[in-house]
Steps between C-alpha positions, in 0.01 A plus 500: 500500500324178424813336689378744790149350489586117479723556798175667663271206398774226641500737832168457529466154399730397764357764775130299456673144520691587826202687629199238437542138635328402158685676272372692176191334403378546139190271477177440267208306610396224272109452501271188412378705224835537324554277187857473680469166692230310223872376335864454560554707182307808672721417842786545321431801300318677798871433681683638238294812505512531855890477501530771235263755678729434831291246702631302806198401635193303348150471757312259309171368574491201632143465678194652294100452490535222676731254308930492555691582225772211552374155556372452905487194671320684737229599278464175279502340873216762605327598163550227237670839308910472514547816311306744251371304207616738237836368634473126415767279600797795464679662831503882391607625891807268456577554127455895596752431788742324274505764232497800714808349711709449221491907467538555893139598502330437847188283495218597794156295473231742545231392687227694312191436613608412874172480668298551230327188345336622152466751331179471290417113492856409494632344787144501649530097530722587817238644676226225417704195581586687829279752604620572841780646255282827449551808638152628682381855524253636733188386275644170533571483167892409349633815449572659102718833478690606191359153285616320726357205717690464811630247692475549840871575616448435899392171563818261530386251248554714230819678626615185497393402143664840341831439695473151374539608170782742579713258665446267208635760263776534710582184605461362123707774296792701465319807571645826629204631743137481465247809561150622614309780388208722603329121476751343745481479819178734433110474495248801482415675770125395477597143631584359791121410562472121528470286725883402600644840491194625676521216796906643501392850558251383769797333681653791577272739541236382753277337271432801333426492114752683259363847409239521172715789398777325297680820515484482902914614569541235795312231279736581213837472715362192615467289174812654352700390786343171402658525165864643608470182719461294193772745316727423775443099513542498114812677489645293798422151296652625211818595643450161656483333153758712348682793668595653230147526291444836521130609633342847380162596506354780232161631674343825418530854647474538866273638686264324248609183461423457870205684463369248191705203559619489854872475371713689756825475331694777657513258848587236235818710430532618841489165644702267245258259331595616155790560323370822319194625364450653136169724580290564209527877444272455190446889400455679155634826559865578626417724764192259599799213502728749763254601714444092592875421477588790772205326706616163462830571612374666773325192625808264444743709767813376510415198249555697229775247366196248478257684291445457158302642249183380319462711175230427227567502161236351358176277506309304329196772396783644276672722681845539486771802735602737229896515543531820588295433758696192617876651467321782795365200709851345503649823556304526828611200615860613463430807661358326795785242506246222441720166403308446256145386359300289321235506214204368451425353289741302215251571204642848475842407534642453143399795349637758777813329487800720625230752657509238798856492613641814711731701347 
């Protein structure tokens, strides 16, 4: 019997590798906020406890409240600030990719905070030593959602400062992909309201003035076709840099994510600038978590083999997925013929141990 069953889990095993371009991703995000980057001894004990609980992929953040987590030219150029201070002289991105790639762990840098400068006063210095930077509502104020302050995502300027920083990342390391999120390419909804994106709608639409309604459906198609536009260039220079850095994207539920953040990643899929996409189906409740996996897939069509999933296991506040609970999740994703997922975020990771892989 239990001869029976490996058999089954090698079937399936080698049914998702032949089936999805990317294989069978088990990832963890890595946040600024874990201990696991503040020393090589964390690294290395973070990879070990990745590689026991069955994980191939590592998204670590790599941009966050304003400062890099690796040392940037392009920000000691720009800001006087090469990398996060609690860092000092150390690498961590690179000693993360070393350790991890001795265990045939991937390494992605996660772009965390994309187009968002600060949250709180952190990484509000951006914003002052560049205004034009911020993101502008219809008050005419920069624009806050969620805690945090925005950048503002359309103007070129800073498109070309975030993919500045990507393309140093991958130019500069042995990295395996690097990712966005529901921050990148992304901005609320409420902005779009100063004066270069403004002057851009006016251009094409007789001099007329965007809509006050932030909500309008033609004004929303027409900033996030601004921002696959940006998805699309980004993608293109990184397989320019580097074919094979992978490219993935991890944005938020659709219909809402273009609702809130103009992300319109289902024409990402459809259209090919991005890898994959690991969609944060961050539920509670199993039923809650099946209900938006049966509507996700339904969005992705025939991309199936390019969808990933998101699932939360825990936060900082203290909460943490009760295994049970977890073991159902992954399930799902079995039953769904997902190719696999990844959890957010690493702080939970050592004490669910062999609750994470698939059985």
């Amino acid at each position: 019997m239990r001869y029976f069953i490996f058999l089954q889990c090698c079937f399936f095993m080698c049914f998702v590798q032949a089936q999805a371009p990317y294989g069978a991703i088990r990832g963890v995000w890595v946040t600024a906020q874990d201990s696991v980057l503040d020393s090589k001894t964390n690294i290395q004990k973070a990879v070990d406890n990745c590689k026991k609980a069955g994980i191939n992929n590592i998204y670590v953040s790599t941009w966050n409240r304003g400062r890099t987590l690796y040392p940037s030219a392009i920000m000691m150029e720009r800001f006087g600030i090469a990398i996060d201070p609690r860092f000092g002289k150390r690498d961590p991105l690179k000693e993360l990719i070393d350790a991890a790639h001795v265990e045939n762990i991937k390494v992605h840098a996660w772009f965390e905070y994309g187009f968002a400068a600060a949250s709180g006063d952190s990484g509000a210095y951006l914003l002052k030593k560049y205004p034009y930077y911020a993101a502008i509502g219809l008050d005419g104020k920069g624009v806050e959602k969620n805690g945090f302050t925005w950048m503002n995502a359309f103007h070129p300027l800073v498109q070309n400062f975030v993919k500045s920083l990507v393309l140093e990342v991958v130019k500069k390391y042995d990295i395996d992909g690097i990712q966005g999120d529901d921050r990148m390419p992304a901005v609320p909804s409420t902005a779009g309201y100063d004066l270069y994106t403004v002057a851009e709608y006016k251009k094409e639409h007789n001099r007329l003035a965007p809509p006050a309604n932030h909500l309008d459906s033609n004004w929303i198609q027409w900033r996030a076709k601004r921002l696959n536009k940006f998805g699309k260039d980004l993608y293109q220079s990184v397989k320019a840099a580097k074919p094979n850095v992978l490219v993935s994207m991890a944005p938020g539920i659709y219909p809402s994510s273009l609702q809130d953040y103009l992300q319109d990643w289902p024409t990402w899929l459809r259209e090919g600038y991005v890898d994959y996409v690991i969609v944060q189906l961050y539920r509670y409740k199993l039923d809650e978590y099946e209900k938006i996996l049966q509507e996700t897939i339904q969005r992705v069509g025939g991309k199936k083999d390019r969808l990933y999933a998101g699932v939360l296991i825990g936060l900082g506040d203290g909460y943490r997925i009760k295994p049970e609970l977890l073991k159902g999740m992954l399930e799902l994703n079995q039953k769904y013929d997902l190719p696999g997922e990844v959890f957010f975020y690493y702080s939970a990771l050592p004490k669910l141990g062999k609750v994470l892989k698939r059985q």
